[in-house]
C-alpha positions, -999 to +999 in steps of 0.1 A: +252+175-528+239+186-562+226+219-575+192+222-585+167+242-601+134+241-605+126+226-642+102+246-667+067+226-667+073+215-705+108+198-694+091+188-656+101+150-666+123+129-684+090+107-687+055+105-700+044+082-676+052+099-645+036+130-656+006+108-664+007+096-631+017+131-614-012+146-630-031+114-614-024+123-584-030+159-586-066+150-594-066+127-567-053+157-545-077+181-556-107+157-551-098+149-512-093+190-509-125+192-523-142+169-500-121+181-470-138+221-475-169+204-482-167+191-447-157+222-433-187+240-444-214+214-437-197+208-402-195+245-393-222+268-383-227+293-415-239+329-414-279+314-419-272+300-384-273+336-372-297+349-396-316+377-387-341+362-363-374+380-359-369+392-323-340+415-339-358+430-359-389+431-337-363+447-306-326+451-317-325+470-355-350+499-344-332+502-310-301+505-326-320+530-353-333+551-329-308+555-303-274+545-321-275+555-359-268+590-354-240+583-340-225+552-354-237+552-391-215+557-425-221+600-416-202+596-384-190+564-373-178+580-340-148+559-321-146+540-354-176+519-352-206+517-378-236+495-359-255+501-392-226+478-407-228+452-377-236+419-388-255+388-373-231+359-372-213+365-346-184+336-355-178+363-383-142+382-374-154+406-347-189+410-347-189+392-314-165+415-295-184+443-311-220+437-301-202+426-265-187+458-262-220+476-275-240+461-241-211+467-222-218+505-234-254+503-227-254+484-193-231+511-179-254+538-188-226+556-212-245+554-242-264+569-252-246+599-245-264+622-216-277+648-240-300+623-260-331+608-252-328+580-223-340+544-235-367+529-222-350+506-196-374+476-209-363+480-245-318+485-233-330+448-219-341+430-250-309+444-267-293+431-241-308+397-233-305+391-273-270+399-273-262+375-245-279+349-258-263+351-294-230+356-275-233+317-256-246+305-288-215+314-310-193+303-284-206+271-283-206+267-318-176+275-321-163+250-293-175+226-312-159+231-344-128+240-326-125+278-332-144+275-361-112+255-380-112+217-389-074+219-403-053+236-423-024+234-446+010+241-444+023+274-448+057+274-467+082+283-441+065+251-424+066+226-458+102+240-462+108+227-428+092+197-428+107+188-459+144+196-448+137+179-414+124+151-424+146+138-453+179+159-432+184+181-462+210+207-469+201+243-453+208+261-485+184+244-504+157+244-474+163+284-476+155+283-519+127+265-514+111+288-489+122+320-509+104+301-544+073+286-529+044+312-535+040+335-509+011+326-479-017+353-473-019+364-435-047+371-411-047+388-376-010+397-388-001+356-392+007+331-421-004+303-400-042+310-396-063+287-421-083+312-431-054+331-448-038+298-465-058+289-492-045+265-521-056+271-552-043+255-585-016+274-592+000+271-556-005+233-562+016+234-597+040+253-581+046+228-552+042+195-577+077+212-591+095+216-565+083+181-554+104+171-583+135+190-569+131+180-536+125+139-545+160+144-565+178+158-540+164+134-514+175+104-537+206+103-559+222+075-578+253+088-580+277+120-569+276+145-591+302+156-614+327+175-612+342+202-630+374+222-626+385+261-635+419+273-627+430+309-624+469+319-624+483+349-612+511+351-633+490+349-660+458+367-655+474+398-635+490+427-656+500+446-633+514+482-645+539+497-665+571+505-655+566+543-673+532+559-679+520+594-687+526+623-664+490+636-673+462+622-698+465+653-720+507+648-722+527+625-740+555+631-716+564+597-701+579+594-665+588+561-644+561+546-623+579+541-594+586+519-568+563+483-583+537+470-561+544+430-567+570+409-581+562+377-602+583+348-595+586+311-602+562+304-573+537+330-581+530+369-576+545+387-544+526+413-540+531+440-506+514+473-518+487+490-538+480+524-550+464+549-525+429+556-551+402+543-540+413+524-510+420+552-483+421+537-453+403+505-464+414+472-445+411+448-471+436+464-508+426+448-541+456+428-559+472+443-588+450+450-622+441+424-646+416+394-653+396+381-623+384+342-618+354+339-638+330+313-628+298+319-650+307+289-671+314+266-644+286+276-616+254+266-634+236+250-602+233+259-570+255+232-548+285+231-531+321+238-545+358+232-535+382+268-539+417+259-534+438+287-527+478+283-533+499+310-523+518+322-487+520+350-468+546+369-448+530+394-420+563+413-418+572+437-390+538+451-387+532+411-369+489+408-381+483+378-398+477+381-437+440+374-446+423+370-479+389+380-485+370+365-519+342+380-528+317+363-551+287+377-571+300+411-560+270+435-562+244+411-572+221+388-553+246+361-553+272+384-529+294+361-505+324+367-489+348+340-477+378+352-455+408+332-448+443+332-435+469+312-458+489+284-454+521+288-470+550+307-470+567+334-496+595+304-498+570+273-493+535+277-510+512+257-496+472+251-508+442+264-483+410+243-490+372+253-486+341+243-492+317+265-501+283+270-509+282+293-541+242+300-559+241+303-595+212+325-597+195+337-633+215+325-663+228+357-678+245+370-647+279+368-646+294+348-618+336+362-609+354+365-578+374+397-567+405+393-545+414+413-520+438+407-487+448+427-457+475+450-469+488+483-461+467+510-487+497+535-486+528+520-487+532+540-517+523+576-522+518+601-547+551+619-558+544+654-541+561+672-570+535+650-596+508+655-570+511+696-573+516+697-608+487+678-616+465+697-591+475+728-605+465+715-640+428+704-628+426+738-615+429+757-642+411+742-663+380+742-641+389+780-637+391+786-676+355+767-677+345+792-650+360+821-667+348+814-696+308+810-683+312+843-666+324+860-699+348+869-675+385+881-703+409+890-678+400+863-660+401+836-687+437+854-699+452+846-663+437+812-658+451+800-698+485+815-690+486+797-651+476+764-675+504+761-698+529+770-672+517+740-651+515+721-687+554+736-691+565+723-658+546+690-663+562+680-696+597+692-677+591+672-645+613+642-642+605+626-611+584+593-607+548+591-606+550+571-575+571+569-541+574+552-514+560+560-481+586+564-455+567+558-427+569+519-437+600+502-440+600+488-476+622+456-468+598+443-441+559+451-456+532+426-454+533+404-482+512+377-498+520+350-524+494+346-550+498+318-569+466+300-581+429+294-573+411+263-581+375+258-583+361+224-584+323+215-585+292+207-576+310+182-550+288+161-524+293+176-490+288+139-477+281+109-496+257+087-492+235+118-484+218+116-450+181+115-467+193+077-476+200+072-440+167+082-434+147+061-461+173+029-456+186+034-483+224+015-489+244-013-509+221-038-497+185-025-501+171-044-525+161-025-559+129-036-567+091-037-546+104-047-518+132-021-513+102+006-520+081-011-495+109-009-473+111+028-477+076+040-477+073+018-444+101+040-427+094+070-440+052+075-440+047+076-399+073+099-398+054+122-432+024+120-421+031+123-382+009+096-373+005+057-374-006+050-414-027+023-428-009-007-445-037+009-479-019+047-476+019+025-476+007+003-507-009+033-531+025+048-526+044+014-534+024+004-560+026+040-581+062+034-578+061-003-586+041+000-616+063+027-631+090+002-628+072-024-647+052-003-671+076+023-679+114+009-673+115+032-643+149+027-622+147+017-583+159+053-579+138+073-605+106+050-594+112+058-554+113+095-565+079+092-584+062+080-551+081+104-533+064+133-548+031+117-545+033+119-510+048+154-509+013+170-520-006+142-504-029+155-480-015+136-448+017+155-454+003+190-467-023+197-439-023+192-399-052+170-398-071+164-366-107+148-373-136+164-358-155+137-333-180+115-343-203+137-322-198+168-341-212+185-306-186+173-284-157+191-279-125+161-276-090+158-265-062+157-294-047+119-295-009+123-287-001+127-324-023+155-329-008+170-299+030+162-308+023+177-340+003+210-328+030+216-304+059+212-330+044+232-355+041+258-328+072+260-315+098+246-348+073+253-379+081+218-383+072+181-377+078+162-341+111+150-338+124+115-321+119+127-286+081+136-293+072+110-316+084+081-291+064+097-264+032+101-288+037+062-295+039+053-256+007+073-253+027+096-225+029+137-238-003+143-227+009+134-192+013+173-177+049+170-161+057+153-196+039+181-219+058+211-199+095+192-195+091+185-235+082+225-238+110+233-217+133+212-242+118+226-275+125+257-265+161+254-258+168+233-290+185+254-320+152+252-341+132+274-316+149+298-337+120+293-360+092+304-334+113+335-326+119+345-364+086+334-372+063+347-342+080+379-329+094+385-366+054+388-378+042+399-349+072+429-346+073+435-383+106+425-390+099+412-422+097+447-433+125+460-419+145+477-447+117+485-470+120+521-460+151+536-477+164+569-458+169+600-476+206+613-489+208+635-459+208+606-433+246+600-446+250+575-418+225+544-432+244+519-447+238+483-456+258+469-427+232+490-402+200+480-421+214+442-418+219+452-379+187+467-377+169+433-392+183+411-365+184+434-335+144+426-323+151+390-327+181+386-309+164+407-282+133+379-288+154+353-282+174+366-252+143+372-233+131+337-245+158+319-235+165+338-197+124+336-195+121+370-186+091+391-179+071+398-213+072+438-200+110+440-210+095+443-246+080+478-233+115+482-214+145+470-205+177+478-184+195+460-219+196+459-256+213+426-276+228+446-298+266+444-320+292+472-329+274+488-359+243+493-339+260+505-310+279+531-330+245+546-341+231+545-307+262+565-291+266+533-267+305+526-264+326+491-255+306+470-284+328+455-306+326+427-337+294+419-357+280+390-331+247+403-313+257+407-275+238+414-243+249+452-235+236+471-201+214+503-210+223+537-187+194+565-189+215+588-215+216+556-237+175+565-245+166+529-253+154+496-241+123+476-254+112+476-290+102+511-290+135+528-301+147+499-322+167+517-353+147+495-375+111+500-362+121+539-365+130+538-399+098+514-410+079+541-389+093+567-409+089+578-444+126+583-452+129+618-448+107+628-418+093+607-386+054+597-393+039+599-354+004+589-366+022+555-381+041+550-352+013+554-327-013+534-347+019+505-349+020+508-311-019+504-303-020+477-329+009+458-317+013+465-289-019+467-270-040+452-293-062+479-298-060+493-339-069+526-350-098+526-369-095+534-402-093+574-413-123+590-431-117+586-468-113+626-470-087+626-442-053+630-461-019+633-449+000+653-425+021+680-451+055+681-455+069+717-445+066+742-469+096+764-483+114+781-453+093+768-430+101+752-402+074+737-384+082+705-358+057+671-371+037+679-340+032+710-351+022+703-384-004+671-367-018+701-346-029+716-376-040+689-393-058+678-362-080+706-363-098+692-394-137+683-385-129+645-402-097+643-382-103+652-344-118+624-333-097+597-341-062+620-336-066+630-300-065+593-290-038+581-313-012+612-317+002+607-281+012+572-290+038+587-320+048+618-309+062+602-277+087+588-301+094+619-317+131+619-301+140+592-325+150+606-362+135+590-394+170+564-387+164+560-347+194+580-343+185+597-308+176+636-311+166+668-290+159+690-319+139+688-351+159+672-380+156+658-415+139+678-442+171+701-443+162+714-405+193+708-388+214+731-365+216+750-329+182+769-338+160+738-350+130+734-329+128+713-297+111+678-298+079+682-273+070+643-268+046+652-239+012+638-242-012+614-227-027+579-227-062+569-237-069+565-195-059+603-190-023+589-177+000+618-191+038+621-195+063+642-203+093+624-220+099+594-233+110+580-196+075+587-185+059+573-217+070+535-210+065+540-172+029+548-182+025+522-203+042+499-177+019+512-155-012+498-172+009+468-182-023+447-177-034+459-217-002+449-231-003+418-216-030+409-224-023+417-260+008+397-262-011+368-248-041+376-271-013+373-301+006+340-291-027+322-284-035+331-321-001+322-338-005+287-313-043+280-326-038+293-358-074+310-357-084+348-345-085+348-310-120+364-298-150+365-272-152+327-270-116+327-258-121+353-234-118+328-202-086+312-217-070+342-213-079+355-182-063+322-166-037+328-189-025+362-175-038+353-140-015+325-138+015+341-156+010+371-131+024+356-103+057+353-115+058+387-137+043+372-169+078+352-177+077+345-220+082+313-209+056+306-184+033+326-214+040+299-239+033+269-215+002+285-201-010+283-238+004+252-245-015+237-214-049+256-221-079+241-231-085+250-271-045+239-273-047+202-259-086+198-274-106+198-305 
């Protein structure tokens, strides 16, 4: 395993030709992409398919004029929607669901409103009958350009994890090459729609280096070399002095004390530290002195080899002795690597790991601290030093005050209390340190610190498993016919389909011709056609042809299909199991497609669906981004870390027992570990792993709403924000966004000195602004039913943040109502009534899936889809599982 990096574009290659022929194939890139949106627009109906055709402006525009305007225009906008801003083509975002939902409003009567002029019932019909008809025609336009999407490319978490799937590639380097690839733009709150993933020239530079990278780690010539730092105890720990100062402002010297190591022959025995800055810590530092420094010897990324020699003795307290290293401490590099010892105080012995250490920006400094199990207070402070020295700090900080206050008597009393604490000091002849006698001094833990070797980059297997995968060994010849060889194995697998013998020789003979023209070796030429076919479009986008009858809506080959579903439910290509049953022609068999979903979806890289669906779909991603205020002393990075994984470990625990989608309004159970647990006042968690844990009513939680995290995001730091939290839950959660406030709206205030007004309170009175009303009285509910939750999630009754705290603070009121009228009173009665119009959310989620599956919006034309969706996940309590194969066996899913 080597490190890597990616290389600056004027030192991209050792040689001229294969930037000539990179650059080649960059043109050759951009030509196809060209060519391939070319397609797209002159296969896809454009916005001059809908143009305004004279029977709307003859019927629709003065209808809409003279019985909608006043309502619905840029003055108003009432309910959030401005007609005189509706468009024509209705394959545009939501124009279609608009103008359905505008003869939904007329055929009912409901508008216009009973106080204005009735319609003439002749003219309502044109509207109508125009509406209908434009709504059949987009939806069978955009059957047959498949949702209105030809193809798309990969996003980066998906390249990432082709890449690493494909050539069996180290995690760590999967994980850099996700975190360096440019970021991918989103739409309907998704990376994977193809509207959102455009590719412009510098995304393509960006991926032509890493194509470099990931070609050399795929194929190596050799193991890399080594390099070795050792770091001595003996040698590079000072320790203390045996006599020190009794104060900083005294030459007086006293003894130290009882020493908290010996050095010996087989290294430094060390059973104690001093009590400053460790009180009650676990894990003591060793004595003073230099640390292992690795700056000079970490320049890569890769794996390394730490030997640690040394022993231990656990004494009569019985625990075993445990080392913790820490590298990169408090930088982006932080790891920690914990072990027990081998070895003995009498028999050293050497404990072995290999770890994976990241070099990150060349000026940082790269050292490890060491720090082990011990007992923080087997020494004390002397009590006579201790006094002596307080009463010295004291009066000085009363001379300082004295002296402020003007105050003479004062400053005379505190000078002369001073020097007799100087006097006694400079008399005192005690040690600066004792020991504790609470410990028995002959039988303390103790560890042996001898040395710690650091040896690297080392392969973590050699011959790398990407040579397994290309047929690569001893014997493969090193010429044409090895790279044919290669590209022969590799290319179905790449471009997750059967290839042309053309698309296996332009890869061959790129290679082969840098070989002859340019001295290439086997290795170095293989690698130059490697990173041809990384931005080649049969790897970069999920191609499916549109039919030679560009009216006909057809059925995805098995390839298409093995590919749609993987991508769906791995962010990755097919594996084995679904390319062997794409060659037999078989997935498409219905017993087949579900079993293979069932499978998928208990295999380890499901993970990817979980952190990539629910984590966009939840928010995760942005978990963190909200940093508390001071006051909530109880944040800390081990909760915010807790907080990130707590909605997908609830994800995948519903996933994987296929429970009813509801359980993500509520659930009797949260998947949850000790730190969370703690803030949540739920006892019996212990340890950092993520564990099932049964919910009681005085717990307050269940379901996403109440997740720590989601709180916090929802919050500003200092203070809850209801109107974010409610527009988070309409959006999310039932589909159904706010629209967007008046540009003169503004924000709900902060409190102002010595007030003490609750956030609903406040929203009351901002509520009663004219530009505010409308738009408040159907969103407020939705937040201030989550008012019990701090600006943390930490569970309250009373008002708190912004310095309100204390018996007096004012009562949370979370009462309120839903859109329907449905009211509650507490947070109980919120999810029941949500629960009780669980239809909407439904709905929602299924509305969401279907677009993550597609990757295009989900809309009017999709309408029927979903209603056999939900009507056939109803009957066994809309299960996640029976969700996701109801989409996977839909319609737009298995056709084009």
């Amino acid at each position: 395993m080597t490190g890597w990096k990616p290389i600056p574009r004027n030192k991209q290659s050792r040689n001229t030709s294969m930037n000539i022929n990179l650059n080649q194939s960059i043109k050759d890139f951009v030509r196809w992409a060209v060519c391939c949106v070319l397609a797209i627009a002159l296969g896809l109906p454009t916005t001059n398919s809908f143009a305004a055709a004279p029977e709307y402006e003859r019927d629709v525009l003065p209808f809409l004029k003279r019985h909608c305007y006043s309502c619905h225009d840029a003055k108003q906008a009432k309910a959030g929607l401005r007609l005189d801003e509706l468009g024509t083509d209705f394959l545009r975002g939501t124009t279609a669901d608009n103008w359905h939902e505008v003869i939904n409003q007329i055929n009912s009567g409901e508008m216009p409103p009973e106080d204005e002029p009735r319609p003439d019932p002749k003219a309502a019909f044109a509207v109508v009958e125009w509406v209908g008809a434009k709504l059949k025609e987009a939806e069978k336009l955009a059957r047959m350009s498949g949702g209105r999407i030809l193809m798309r490319r990969l996003n980066r978490q998906e390249y990432a994890n082709t890449v690493g799937d494909l050539f069996r590639l180290d995690s760590h380097f999967i994980e850099k090459l996700k975190r360096e690839l440019p970021a991918d733009g989103k739409a309907e709150g998704f990376d994977r729609l193809s509207s959102a993933l455009f590719f412009d020239q510098t995304q393509m530079a960006s991926y032509l280096e890493w194509t470099a990278e990931i070609a050399r780690e795929a194929v190596q010539s050799t193991p890399p070399t080594s390099v070795k730092y050792t770091w001595e105890a003996n040698k590079h720990l000072s320790g203390e002095a045996v006599r020190q100062k009794v104060n900083e402002n005294l030459d007086h010297m006293i003894e130290t004390g009882p020493p908290t190591y010996f050095k010996t022959d087989k290294g430094m025995i060390i059973r104690s530290v001093n009590m400053y800055g460790h009180r009650n810590w676990e894990f003591i530092d060793v004595p003073a002195g230099v640390r292992p420094s690795l700056t000079s010897l970490v320049k890569a990324d890769g794996y390394y080899r730490i030997r640690f020699k040394g022993g231990s003795d656990p004494g009569d307290r019985g625990e075993p002795i445990r080392v913790r290293l820490l590298y990169g401490g408090g930088t982006p590099l932080e790891q920690t690597f914990e072990f027990k010892p081998n070895g003995t105080l009498d028999n050293p012995a050497v404990t072995e790991m290999t770890v994976f250490l990241r070099a990150g920006e060349p000026d940082m400094t790269r050292g490890i601290s060491i720090t082990w199990n011990g007992i923080w207070d087997a020494r004390i402070n002397h009590p006579g030093w201790e006094a002596l020295n307080m009463r010295i700090m004291v009066g000085g900080a009363k001379i300082g005050q004295a002296v402020a206050k003007k105050d003479d008597d004062g400053l005379k009393k505190a000078r002369a209390d001073l020097d007799n604490a100087l006097a006694e000091a400079k008399a005192f002849t005690g040690t600066r340190w004792i020991h504790n006698e609470k410990y028995n001094i002959d039988t303390l833990p103790k560890l042996l610190l001898d040395t710690i070797e650091v040896e690297g980059p080392v392969s973590k297997e050699w011959p790398p498993a990407s040579h397994v995968v290309l047929g690569l060994d001893a014997k493969t010849p090193q010429d044409e016919v090895g790279l044919r060889a290669a590209f022969s194995k590799l290319l179905p697998r790449a471009y997750r389909r059967t290839v042309q013998a053309e698309e296996i020789d332009r890869l061959v003979n790129i290679a082969a011709k840098a070989m002859r023209d340019e001295k290439l070796d086997f290795h170095a030429a293989l690698r130059l056609g490697l990173q041809t076919m990384l931005v080649s479009p049969g790897f970069v986008f999920l191609q499916e042809p549109q039919a030679s009858d560009a009216s006909a809506v057809r059925p995805l080959n098995d390839y298409e299909l093995a590919s749609r579903l993987s991508y769906f439910l791995w962010s990755s290509l097919p594996d084995d199991e679904l390319f062997a049953l794409a060659d037999k022609g078989t997935l498409r068999d219905p017993a087949t497609l579900s079993a293979q979903v069932t499978r998928m979806l208990a295999d380890p890289k499901s993970r990817r669906f979980v952190e990539n669906f629910a984590g966009q779909w939840l928010d995760v991603e942005q978990f963190g981004s909200v940093e508390p205020a001071m006051e909530y002393k109880d944040y800390d990075a081990k909760l915010r870390a807790a907080e990130r994984e707590e909605p997908l470990a609830f994800f995948q625990q519903v996933l994987s027992e296929n429970l009813p989608v509801t359980y993500f309004l509520d659930s009797p159970f949260l998947v949850i570990n000790e730190r969370l647990a703690r803030h949540y006042g739920i006892d019996g968690v212990t340890g950092e792993a993520f564990q099932k844990v049964a919910l009681r009513p005085e717990h307050h939680r269940g379901g996403v709403l109440g997740m720590a995290g989601l709180m916090t995001l929802l919050s500003d730091g200092t203070r809850t924000l209801p109107v974010r939290r409610g527009a988070w839950v309409l959006e999310k959660l039932l589909n159904d966004p706010s629209p967007p406030p008046p540009p003169n709206a503004g924000e709900i205030q902060p409190n102002t000195a010595g007030a003490r007004l609750t956030v609903r309170e406040r929203l009351a009175k901002h509520r009663s602004e004219p530009n505010c009303a409308s738009c408040h009285a159907k969103l407020d509910s939705y937040g201030l039913a989550l008012e019990n939750y701090d600006a943390i999630g930490r569970w309250r009754e009373q008002q708190n943040g912004e310095g309100i705290s204390g018996p007096k603070a004012p009562v949370i009121d979370p009462s309120g109502a839903l859109k329907s009228g449905r009211e509650f009173s507490d947070l109980a009665g919120y999810k029941a009534a949500l629960l009780a119009e669980k239809e909407k959310f439904v709905r929602a989620f299924s509305e969401k899936l279907l677009t993550y599956a597609l990757g295009r919006p989900v809309g009017y034309v999709d309408n029927t889809t979903l209603e056999q969706i939900t009507t056939t996940t109803g009957k066994s309590d809309h299960r996640l599982q029976d969700l996701i194969q109801a989409v996977v066996s839909s319609e737009p899913f298995l056709t084009k």
